[in-house]
Each structure stands twice: as C-alpha cells, then as structure tokens.
KOLMARMAR-215573 format. One record per atom (N, C-alpha, C): residue in three letters; x negated, y negated, z. Coordinates in steps of 0.02 Angstrom, whole numbers, plus 50000, padded with zeros to 5 digits. Layout:
% residues N
ALAXYZ;...
END
This chain:
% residues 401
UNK485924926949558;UNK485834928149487;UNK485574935249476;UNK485804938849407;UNK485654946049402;UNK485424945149329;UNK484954950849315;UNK484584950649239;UNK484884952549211;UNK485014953249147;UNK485754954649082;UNK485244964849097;UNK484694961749101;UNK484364970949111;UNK484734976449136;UNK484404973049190;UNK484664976449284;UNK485524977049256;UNK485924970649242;UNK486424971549248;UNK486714977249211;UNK486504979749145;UNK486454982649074;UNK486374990149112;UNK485854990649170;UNK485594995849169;UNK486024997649228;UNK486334994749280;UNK486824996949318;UNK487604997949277;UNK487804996949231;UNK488314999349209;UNK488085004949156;UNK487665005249146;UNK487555009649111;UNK487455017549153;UNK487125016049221;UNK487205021549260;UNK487705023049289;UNK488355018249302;UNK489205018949317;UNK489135023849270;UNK489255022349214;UNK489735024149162;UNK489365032049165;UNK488805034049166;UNK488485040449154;UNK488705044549221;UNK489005040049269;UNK489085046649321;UNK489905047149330;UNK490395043549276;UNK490975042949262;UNK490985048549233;UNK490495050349174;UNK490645054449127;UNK490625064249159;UNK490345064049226;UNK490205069649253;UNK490465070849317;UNK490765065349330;UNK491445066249383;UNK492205069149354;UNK492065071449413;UNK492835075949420;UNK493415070449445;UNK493785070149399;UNK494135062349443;UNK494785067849476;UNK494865074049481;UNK495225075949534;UNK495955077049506;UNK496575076749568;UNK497355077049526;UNK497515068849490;UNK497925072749461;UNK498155066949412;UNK498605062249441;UNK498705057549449;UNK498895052449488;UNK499685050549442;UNK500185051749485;UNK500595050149464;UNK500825042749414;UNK500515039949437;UNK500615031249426;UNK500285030749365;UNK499825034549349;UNK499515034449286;UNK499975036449228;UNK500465039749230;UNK500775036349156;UNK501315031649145;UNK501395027549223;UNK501715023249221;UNK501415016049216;UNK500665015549193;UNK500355009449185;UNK500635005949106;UNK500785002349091;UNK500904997649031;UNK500284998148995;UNK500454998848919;UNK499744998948876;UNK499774991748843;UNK499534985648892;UNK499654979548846;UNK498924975148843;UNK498894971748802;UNK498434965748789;UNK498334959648802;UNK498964957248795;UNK499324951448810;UNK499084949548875;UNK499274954248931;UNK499284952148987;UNK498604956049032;UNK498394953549074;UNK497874959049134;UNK498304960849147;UNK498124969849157;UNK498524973549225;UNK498114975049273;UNK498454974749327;UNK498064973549395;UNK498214979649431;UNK497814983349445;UNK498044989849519;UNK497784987749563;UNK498294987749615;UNK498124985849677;UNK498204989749761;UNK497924990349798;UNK498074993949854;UNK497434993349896;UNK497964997449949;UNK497304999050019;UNK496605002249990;UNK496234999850020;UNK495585002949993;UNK495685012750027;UNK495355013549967;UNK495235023249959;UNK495765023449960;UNK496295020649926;UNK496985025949907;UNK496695028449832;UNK496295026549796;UNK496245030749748;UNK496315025949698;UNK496025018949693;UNK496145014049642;UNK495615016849588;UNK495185015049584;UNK494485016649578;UNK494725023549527;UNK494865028549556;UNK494905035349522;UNK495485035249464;UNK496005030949474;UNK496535030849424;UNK496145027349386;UNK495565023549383;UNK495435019449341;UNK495115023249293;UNK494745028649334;UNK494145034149290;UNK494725038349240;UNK495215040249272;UNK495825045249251;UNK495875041849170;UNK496015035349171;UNK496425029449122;UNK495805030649077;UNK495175029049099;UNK494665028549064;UNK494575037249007;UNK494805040549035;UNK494385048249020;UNK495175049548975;UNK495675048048973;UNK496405049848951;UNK496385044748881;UNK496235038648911;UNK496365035348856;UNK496015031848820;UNK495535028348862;UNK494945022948832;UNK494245025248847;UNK494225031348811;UNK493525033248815;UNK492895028548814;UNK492885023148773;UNK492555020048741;UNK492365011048772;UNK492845013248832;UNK492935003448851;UNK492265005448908;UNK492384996448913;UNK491584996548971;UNK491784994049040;UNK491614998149072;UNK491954999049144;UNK491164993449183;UNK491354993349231;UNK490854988049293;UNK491384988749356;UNK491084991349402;UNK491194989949480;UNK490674986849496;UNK491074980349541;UNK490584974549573;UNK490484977449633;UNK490894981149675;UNK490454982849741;UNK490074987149747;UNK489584990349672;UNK489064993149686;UNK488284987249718;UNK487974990049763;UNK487484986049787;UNK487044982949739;UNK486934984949702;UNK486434982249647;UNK486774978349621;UNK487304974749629;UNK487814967649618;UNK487864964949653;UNK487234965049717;UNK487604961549780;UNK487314952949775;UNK486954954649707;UNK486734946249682;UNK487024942549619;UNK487454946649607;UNK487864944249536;UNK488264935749571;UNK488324930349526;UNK488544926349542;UNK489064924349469;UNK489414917149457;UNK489884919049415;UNK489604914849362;UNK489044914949350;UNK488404911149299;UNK488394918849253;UNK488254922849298;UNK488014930249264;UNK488694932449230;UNK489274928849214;UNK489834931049182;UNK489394930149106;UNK488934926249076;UNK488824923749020;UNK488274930648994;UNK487944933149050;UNK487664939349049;UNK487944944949022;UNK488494945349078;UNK489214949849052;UNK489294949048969;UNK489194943448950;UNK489944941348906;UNK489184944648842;UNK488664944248853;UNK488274947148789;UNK488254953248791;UNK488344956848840;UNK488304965248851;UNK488924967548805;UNK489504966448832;UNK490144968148802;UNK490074965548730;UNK489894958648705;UNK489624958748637;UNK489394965348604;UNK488774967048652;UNK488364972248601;UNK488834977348599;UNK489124980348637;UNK489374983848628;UNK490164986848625;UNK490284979448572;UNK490784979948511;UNK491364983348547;UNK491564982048630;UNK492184985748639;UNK492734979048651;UNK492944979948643;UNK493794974148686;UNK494364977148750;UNK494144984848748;UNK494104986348852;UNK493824987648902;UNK494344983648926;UNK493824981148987;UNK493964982849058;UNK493524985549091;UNK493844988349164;UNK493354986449212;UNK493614983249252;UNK493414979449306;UNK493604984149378;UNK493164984749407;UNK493294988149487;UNK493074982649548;UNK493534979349571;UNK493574976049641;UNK493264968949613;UNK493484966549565;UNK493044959849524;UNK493274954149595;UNK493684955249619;UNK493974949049660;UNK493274947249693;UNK493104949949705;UNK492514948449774;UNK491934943049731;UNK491984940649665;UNK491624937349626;UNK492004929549612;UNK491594925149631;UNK492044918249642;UNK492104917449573;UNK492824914649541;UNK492874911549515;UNK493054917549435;UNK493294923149476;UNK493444928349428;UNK494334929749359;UNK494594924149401;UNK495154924349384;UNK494984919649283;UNK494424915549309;UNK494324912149254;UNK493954914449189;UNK493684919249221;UNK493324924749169;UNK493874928749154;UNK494294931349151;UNK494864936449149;UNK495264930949106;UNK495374927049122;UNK495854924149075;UNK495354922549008;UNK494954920848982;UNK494534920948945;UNK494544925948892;UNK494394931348935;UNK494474938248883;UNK495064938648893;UNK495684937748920;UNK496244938048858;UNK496384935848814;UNK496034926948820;UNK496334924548756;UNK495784925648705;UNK495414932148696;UNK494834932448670;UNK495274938748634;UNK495594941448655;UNK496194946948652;UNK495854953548659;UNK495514952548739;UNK495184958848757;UNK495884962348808;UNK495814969148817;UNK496444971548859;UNK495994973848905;UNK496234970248974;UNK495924969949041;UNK496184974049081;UNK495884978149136;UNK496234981749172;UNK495554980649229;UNK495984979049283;UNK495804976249359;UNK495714980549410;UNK495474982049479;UNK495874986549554;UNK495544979149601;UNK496114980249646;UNK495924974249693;UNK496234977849762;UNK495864975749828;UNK496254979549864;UNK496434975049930;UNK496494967149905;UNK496504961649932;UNK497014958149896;UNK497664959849910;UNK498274956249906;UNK498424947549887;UNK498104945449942;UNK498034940249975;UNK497614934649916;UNK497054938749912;UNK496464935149836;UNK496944935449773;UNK496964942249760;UNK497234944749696;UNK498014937049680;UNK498354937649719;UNK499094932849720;UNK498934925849726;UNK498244924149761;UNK498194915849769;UNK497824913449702;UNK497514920049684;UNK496914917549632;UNK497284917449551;UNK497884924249538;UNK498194926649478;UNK498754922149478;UNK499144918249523;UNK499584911449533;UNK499144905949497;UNK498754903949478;UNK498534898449466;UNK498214901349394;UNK497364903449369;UNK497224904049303;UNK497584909649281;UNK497804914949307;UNK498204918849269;UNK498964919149275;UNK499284914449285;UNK500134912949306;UNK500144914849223;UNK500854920349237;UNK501284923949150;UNK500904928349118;UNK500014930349186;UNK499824931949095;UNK499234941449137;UNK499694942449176;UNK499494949049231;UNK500154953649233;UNK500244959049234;UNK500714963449274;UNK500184967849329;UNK500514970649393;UNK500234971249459;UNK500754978949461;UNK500244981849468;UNK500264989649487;UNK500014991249547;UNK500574993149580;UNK500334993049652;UNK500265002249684;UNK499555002749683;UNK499555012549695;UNK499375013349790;UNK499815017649813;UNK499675019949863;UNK499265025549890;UNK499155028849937;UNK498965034549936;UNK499485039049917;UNK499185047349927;UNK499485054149894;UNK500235052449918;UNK500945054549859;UNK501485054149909;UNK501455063649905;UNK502225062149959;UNK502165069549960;UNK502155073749899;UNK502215072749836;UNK502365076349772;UNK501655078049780;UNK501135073649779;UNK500405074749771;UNK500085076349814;UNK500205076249886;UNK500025079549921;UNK500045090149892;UNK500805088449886;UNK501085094949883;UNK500615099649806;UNK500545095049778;UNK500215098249708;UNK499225100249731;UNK499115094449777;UNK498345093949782;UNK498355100549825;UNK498925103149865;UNK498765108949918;UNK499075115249876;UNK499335114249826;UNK499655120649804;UNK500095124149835;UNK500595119649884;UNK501075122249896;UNK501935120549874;UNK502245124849934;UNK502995122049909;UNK503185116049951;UNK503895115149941;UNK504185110449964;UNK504435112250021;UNK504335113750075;UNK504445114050145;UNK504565110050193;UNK505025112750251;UNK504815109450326;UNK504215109950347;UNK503855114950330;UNK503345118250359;UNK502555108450308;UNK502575108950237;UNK502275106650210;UNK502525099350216;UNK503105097750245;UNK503305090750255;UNK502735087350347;UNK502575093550383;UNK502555091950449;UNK501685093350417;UNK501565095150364;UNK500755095150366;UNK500595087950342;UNK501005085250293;UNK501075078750261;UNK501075072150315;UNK501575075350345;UNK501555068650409;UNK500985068650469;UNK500475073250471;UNK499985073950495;UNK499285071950474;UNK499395073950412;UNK498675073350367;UNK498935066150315;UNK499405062050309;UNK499385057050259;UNK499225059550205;UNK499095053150127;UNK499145052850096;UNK498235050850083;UNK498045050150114;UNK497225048950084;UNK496815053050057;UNK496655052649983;UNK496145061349942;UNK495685059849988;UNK495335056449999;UNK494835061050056;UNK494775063450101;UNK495335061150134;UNK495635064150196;UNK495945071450190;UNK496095070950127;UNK496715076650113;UNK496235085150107;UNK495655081050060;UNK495125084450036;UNK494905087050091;UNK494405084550112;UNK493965086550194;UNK494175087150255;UNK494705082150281;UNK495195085350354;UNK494535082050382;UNK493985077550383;UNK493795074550429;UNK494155068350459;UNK494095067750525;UNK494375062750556;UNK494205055350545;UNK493295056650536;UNK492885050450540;UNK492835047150490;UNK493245048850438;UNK493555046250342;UNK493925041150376;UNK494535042350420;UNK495145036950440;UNK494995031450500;UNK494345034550519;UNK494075028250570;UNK493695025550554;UNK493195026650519;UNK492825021450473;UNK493325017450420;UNK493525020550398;UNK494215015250354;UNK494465011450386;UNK494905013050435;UNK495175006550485;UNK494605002950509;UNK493975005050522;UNK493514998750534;UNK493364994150474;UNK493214998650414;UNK492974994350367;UNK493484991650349;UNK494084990950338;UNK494644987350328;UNK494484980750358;UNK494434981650438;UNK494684976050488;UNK493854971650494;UNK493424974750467;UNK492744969950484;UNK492854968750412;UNK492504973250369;UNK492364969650279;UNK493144966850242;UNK493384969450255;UNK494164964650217;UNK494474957850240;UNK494484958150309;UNK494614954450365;UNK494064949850416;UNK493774951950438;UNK493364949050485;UNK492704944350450;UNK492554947850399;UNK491984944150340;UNK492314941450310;UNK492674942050256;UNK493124939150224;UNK493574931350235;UNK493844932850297;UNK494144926650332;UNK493874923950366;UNK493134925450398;UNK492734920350455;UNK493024920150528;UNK493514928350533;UNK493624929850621;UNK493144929250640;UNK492914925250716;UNK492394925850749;UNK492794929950810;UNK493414929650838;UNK493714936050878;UNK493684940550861;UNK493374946350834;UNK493244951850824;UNK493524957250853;UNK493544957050926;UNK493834962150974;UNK494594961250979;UNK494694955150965;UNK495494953950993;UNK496004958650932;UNK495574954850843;UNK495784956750782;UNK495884964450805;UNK495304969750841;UNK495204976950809;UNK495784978250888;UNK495874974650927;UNK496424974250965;UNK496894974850959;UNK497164972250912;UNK497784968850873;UNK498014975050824;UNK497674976750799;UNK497584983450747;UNK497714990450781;UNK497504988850820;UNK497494995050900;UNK498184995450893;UNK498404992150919;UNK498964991350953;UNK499594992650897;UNK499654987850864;UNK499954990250794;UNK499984996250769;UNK499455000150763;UNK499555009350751;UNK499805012550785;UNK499715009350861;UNK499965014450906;UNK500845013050935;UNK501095008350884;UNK501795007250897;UNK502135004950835;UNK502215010450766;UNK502175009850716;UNK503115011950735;UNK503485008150700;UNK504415009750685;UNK504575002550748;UNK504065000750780;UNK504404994250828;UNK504224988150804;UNK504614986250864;UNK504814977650832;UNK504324976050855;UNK504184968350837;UNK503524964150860;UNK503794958250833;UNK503484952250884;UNK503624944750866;UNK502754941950883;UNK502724936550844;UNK502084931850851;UNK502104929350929;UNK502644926550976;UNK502454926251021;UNK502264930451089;UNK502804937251056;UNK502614941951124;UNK501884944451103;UNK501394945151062;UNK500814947751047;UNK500334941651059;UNK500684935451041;UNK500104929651077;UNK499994930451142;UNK500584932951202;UNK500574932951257;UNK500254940351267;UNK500414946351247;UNK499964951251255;UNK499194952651247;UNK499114949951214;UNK498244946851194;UNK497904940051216;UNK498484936551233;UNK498144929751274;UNK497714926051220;UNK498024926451186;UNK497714919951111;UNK498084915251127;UNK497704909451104;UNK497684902151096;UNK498334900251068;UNK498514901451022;UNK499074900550994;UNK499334905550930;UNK499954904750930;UNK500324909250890;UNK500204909550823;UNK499924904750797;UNK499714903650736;UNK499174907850708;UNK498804907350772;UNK498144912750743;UNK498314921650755;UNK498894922550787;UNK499114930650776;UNK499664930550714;UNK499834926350703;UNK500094925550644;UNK499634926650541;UNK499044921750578;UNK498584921750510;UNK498254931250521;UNK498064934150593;UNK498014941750574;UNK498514947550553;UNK499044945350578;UNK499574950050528;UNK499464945350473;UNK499464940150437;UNK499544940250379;UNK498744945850341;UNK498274942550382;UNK497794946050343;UNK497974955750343;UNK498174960250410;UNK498234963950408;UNK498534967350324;UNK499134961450335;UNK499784965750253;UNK499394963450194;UNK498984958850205;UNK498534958450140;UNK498204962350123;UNK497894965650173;UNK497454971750140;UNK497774977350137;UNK498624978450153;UNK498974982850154;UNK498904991050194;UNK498754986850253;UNK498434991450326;UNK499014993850360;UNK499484986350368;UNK500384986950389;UNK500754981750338;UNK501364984750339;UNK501984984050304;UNK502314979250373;UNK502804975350347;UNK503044969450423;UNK503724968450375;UNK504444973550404;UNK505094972550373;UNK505434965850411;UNK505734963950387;UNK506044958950409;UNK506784960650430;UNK507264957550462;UNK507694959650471;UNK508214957350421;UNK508634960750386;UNK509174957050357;UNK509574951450367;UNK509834946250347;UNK510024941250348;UNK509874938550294;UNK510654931750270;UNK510624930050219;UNK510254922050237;UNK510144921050303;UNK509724915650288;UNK508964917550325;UNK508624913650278;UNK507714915250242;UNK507274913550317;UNK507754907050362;UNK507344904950422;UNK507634910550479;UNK508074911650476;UNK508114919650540;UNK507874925150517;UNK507624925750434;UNK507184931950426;UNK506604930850462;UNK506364922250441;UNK505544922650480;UNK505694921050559;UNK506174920050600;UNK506104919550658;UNK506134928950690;UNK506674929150679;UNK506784937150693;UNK506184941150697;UNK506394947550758;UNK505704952050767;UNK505634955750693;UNK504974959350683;UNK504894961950622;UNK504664970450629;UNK504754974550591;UNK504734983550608;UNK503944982350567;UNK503684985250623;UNK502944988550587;UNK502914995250573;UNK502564996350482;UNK502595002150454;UNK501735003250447;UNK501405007050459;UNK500685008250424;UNK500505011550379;UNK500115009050342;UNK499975011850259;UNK500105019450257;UNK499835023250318;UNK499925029450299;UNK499885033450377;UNK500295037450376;UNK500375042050445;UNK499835045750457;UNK499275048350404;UNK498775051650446;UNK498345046450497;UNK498335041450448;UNK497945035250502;UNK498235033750543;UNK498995033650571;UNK499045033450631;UNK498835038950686;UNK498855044050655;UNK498695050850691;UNK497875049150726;UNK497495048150675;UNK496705046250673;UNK496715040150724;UNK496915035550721;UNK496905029850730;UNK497085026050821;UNK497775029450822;UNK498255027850872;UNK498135027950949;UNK497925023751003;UNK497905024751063;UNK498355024651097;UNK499045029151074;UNK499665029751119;UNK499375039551153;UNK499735038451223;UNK499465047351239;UNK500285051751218;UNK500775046851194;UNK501275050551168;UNK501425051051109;UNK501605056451081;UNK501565061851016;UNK502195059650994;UNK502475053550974;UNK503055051250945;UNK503275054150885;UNK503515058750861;UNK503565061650791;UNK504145057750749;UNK504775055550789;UNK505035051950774;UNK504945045550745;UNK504575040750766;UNK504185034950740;UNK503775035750687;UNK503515042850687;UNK503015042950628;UNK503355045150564;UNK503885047350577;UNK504385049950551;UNK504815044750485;UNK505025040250530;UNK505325033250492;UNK504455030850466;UNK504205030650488;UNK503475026750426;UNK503585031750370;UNK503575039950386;UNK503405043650330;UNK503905042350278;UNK504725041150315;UNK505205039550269;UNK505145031550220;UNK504825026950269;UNK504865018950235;UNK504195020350176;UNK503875024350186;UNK503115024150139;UNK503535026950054;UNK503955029550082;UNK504275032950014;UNK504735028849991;UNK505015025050052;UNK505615020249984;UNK505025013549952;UNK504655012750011;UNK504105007149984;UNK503865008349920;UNK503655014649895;UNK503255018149827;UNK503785013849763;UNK504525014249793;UNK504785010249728;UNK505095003949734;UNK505105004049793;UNK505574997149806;UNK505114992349850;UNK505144985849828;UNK504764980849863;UNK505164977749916;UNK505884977549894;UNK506014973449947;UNK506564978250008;UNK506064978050048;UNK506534982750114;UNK506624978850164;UNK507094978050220;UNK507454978150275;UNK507754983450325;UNK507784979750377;UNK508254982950430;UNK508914981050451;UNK509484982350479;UNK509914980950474;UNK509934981850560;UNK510344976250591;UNK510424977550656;UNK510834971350684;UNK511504973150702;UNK511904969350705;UNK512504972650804;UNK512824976150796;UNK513104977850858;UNK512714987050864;UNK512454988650798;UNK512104995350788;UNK511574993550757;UNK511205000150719;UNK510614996550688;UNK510375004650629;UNK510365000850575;UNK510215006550511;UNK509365004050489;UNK508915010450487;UNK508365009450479;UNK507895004050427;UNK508445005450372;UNK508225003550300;UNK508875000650269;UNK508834994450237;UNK509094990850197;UNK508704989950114;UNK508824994450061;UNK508534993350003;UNK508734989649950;UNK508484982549938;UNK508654977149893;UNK508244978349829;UNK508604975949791;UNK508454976349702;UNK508894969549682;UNK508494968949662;UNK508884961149592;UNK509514960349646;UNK509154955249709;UNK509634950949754;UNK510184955549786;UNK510464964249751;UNK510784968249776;UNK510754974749791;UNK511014974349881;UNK510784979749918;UNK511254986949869;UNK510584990249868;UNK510584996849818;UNK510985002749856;UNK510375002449953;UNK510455007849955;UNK510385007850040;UNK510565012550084;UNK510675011750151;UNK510225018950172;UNK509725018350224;UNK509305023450242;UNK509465024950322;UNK509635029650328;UNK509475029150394;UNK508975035850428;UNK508535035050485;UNK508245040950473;UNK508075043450561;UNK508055050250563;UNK508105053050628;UNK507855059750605;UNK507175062750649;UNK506925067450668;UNK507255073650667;UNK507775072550707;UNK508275079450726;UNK508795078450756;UNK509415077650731;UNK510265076550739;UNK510295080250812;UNK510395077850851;UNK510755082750934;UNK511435078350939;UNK511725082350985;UNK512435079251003;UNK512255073051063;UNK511405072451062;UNK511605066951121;UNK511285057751054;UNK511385059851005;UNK511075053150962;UNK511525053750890;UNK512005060050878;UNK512365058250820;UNK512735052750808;UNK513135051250863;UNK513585044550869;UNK513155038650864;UNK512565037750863;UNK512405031450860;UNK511855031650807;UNK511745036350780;UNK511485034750704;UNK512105033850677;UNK512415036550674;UNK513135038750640;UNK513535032050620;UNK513455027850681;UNK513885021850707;UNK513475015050682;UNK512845015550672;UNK512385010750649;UNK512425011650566;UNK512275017650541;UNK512405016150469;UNK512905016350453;UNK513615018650461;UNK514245014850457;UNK514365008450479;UNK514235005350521;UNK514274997750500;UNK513904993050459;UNK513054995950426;UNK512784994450396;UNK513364995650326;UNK513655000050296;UNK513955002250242;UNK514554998850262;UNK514964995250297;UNK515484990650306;UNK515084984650287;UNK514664985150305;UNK514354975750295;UNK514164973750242;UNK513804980050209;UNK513744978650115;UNK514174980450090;UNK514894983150106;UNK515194987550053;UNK514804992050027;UNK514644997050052;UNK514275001850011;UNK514675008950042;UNK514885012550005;UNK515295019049998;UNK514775025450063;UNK514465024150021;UNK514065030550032;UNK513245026850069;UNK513015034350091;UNK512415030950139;UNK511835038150149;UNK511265038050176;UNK510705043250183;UNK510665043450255;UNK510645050050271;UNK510245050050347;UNK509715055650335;UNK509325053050353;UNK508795060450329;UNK508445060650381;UNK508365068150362;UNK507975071250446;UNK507615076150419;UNK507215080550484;UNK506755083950451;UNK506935090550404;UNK507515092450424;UNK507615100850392;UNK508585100650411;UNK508885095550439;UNK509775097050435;UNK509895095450357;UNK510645096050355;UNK510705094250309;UNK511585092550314;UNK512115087950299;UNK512855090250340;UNK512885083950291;UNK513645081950313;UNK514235078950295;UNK514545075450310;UNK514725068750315;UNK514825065450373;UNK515395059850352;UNK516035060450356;UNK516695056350311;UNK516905048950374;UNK517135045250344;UNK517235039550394;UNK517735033250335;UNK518545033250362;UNK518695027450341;UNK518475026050256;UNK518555032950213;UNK518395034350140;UNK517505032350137;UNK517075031750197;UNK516645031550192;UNK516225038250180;UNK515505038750151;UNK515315045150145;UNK514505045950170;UNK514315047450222;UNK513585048650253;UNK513085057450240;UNK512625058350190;UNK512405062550190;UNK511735063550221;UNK511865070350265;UNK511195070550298;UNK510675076550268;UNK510135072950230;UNK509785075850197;UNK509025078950228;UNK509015084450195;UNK508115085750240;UNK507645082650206;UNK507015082150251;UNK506515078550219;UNK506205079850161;UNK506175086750168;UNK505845091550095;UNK506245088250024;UNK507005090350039;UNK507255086149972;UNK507285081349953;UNK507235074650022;UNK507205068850008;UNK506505065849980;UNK506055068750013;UNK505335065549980;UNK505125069149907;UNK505295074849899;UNK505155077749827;UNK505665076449783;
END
C-alpha cells in the first residue's frame, strides 16, 4: 500500500523532471501513433529501445497537460492494485482524461484499471516491454479495445540522423557495429549492452518466471548471440545444455521472444505443424548487442549482416520466414496471408557464392510466383534476368534508408 501523498508527490516529481529533459531525436514512430480514445494504445518493446522517451516526445508535442506515472520508479516498489482508488482521486483533482502509464504491467491486475478509464472515456497510452504479460493480460479485460505499437531501437535512418551523417558503406558498417540502442549510440560504452542483456535475462526472465536455473537460462542466451542467422531446434539445445526436458528450453525461448531479446523465424510451409516442428533462424534485437554480447572468437560479418537486414524488414512486417526447399532464400515477407516480398541477403557477391544465392532465390520466386526478387549486400549493386524472372542486387545504404 502507498499514500495518495507519497504517491501525489512521486508523480509530481516525474512530471517536473519531464519538463527539463531533453527527450533527444525524434523518434520516427511518433507520428505514426493513432490519436484515439476508444481504444488503449500500447508501445511496446525491448527494454531501453526508447519506450519511455517516445512517451515524453508524445507528452511535450501533444499532451502537455495529461498525467504521466512510471511504476518502475522505486518509490512504487509498494504500490499494490488497492492504490488504483488512490490513483483514481489524483487524476480526479486534476481534471485531466490523459493518461500515460510507463511499464504499468508489472502491477497485478492492471489490465482492469485500464479498461475502466476507457469506459470512463479517458485516452490511455501504455509502454510495456513484456510481450508475453501485455498479450495474456490485453486478450482477456481488454480484447477490441487496445491497438499495440511496437518501437524498436534506432533504425538506420536514426541512427544516421542521431550521428549527422550520410548514407554510406562506410555509415552502414558503423550501424552494424554500434546497433540501434540511444544509449549505446550516445556513449559507445560497452557496459550499457551487458548490463542490459543481464537485466533482461534476471529481471524480465529469471524473477518474473521463477527460473531457479539461472546459469543454464544466461547459457542459453550465450549461446543464442553468439550464433545469430542459424538454425536451432528444442531438441538439439536440450541435448547441448543437458536439460531435463525439451519443454523447459522451449518455455526459455519462449520467454527470451517475449521480452524481445530474439526473433525465432519459422520456416515456410503451408502446414502450421511443420512450421512448429521445423528448425527455426535466430535474429537478435539488435547487432550492437551481439557485438557486446557474443562469445564466438569469429568476426562473422555475414551473419550479422542478415540480422541487420531481418531487423529492417521486422520494423514493418510481422510476419517473416525462410524459405528452404532444394536452395534456400533468407526472407519470406507475408502480409494479409500473401507473400509480398522475397529477400535474399549476402555480405559480398564473389564468383565462388553467386550461383547459389542466385539459385535459392529463384526458386523461392518459382514457388510463390513472384516476378521479381532483392538480394542485398553491402555496397554491389547488378542485375540479374532468369526465365522472365528479375533479381536486383541492391546495396545496403539504399536498402536500409
């Protein structure tokens, strides 16, 4: 339990150090948020991509006047969901109907307060950076009545704006080094991306879900960064880690994509039980953290390469695949049940790997009918005709900007 005081007097000191923060570049996604009532909108992502700050952005652009609360300040570390009635006289006094909530999930029984003030016809705006809560909890009291904004870290556009440069090979190979994280981007300390991957895998994960394996989980995570573009199955990692059963390396990748640490593509196919049997491509939220992160002693640029490429079709498209049949095309991009778009992606075209990129996304583009197709690499750029088929090989610079 928290005093309507204390509580009064910790948002009241948010809001005063909102007003004297620099909330930084402007976040692309911010004028793509919906201005509605009707429904909560929810931002959601990896923690420190910058939820939090789009929220200050929204606040300072548009709703000067609404009353903001982050629950994971410490002086909430006794708020319980009694103290919603606390809440509910503060926002009284002060006569606003917006409402901005930072990381409310972590408060039992929050979904039921949120629906409340909508039908109170307050306009709610959420950050959650727990997938997993946000979808089990907004399925049930808020089913029809949320849209979910999902923000990543910097892409390259924002990278490129936060450094003041151009669009380069040169600024594409600083991008795939340094990621997409403002604080990372900001300071160039290392110990930003390893405390993150810890606090991810203990406070998101390990507290959260009641792991008492601890070492195996930050094991598991290990390992995963350091073999980011490969396949992986639940049983070859049960057997590599010597767990009990498959089920429980199963419930840590699920928790991993919940907190959106890794991405897990599935392979194409039109039936749903060989998607979930089939091995799956691991992508990680962001390439500087693998850099930070990774206990491989080899400098794979290639691998990091296809993440840097999947992080960018991910930004708009939810539903991705791989394609791999007698060849194999990196990316399969689905929209409304139909494949849009064919990716394929390679570091640097030589005469000893053209034929078999070449040969993999042409049969990917025979198998959907699809005309035309992408190969993108870091700095070629060419032409590539087949059977009225058409393959363009694009550089990275143009493809990510």
């Amino acid at each position: 339990m928290i005093l309507k005081s204390v509580l009064a007097h910790v948002m009241d000191a948010q809001k005063a150090n909102l007003d004297i923060l620099d909330t930084g570049l402007k976040r692309e996604t911010l004028d793509t948020l919906p201005n509605i009532t009707s429904h909560a909108l929810i931002v959601s992502g990896i923690r420190r991509c910058g939820k939090s700050t789009l929220l200050y952005q929204l606040l300072k652009e548009k709703y000067s006047a609404a009353l903001y609360l982050n629950f994971e300040d410490t002086r909430l570390y006794d708020f319980e969901p009694n103290d919603f009635t606390r809440l509910d006289s503060i926002i009284k006094d002060s006569e606003t109907n917006v409402l901005f909530f930072d990381e409310i999930q972590i408060i039992d029984r929050w979904e039921t307060y949120v629906r409340q003030k909508l039908d109170e016809g307050c306009k709610v705006v959420i950050t959650g950076s727990n997938a997993s809560l946000l979808s089990r909890e907004l399925g049930t009291k808020l089913t029809g009545r949320h849209i979910t904004k999902e923000l990543f870290p910097f892409s390259y556009n924002e990278f490129k704006a936060f450094r003041k440069t151009e669009s380069t090979e040169e600024t594409v190979l600083a991008y795939l080094h340094t990621g997409g994280f403002p604080e990372y981007v900001k300071f160039g300390l290392e110990e930003v991306l390893h405390h993150l991957f810890e606090d991810i895998l203990i406070r998101d994960i390990a507290v959260r879900y009641g792991v008492r394996d601890v070492k195996t989980l930050q094991r598991l995570a290990l390992y995963l960064v350091s073999n980011v573009g490969k396949l992986v199955t639940g049983n070859r990692l049960k057997s590599l880690f010597e767990v009990g059963s498959t089920s429980t390396i199963m419930d840590y990748l699920s928790h991993l994509e919940y907190t959106y640490l890794f991405h897990f593509i599935p392979k194409f196919s039109s039936s749903a039980r060989k998607q979930l049997v089939n091995p799956r491509k691991i992508y990680a939220a962001d390439t500087g953290m693998v850099n930070a992160n990774s206990g491989s002693f080899s400098d794979d640029f290639g691998l990091k390469f296809e993440n840097m490429v999947f992080l960018h079709l991910r930004r708009d498209f939810r539903e991705i695949y791989y394609f791999s049949e007698k060849g194999e095309c990196d990316f399969v991009v689905v929209q409304k049940g139909t494949v849009i778009k064919l990716v394929q992606v390679c570091y640097e075209l030589s005469a000893d790997n053209l034929d078999r990129e070449l040969d993999g996304l042409f049969e990917a583009m025979d198998f959907f009918k699809l005309k035309e197709g992408s190969l993108i690499t870091l700095h070629q750029s060419d032409l590539f005709e087949r059977n009225g088929k058409v393959v363009k090989a694009i550089p990275s610079y143009d493809f990510l900007g």
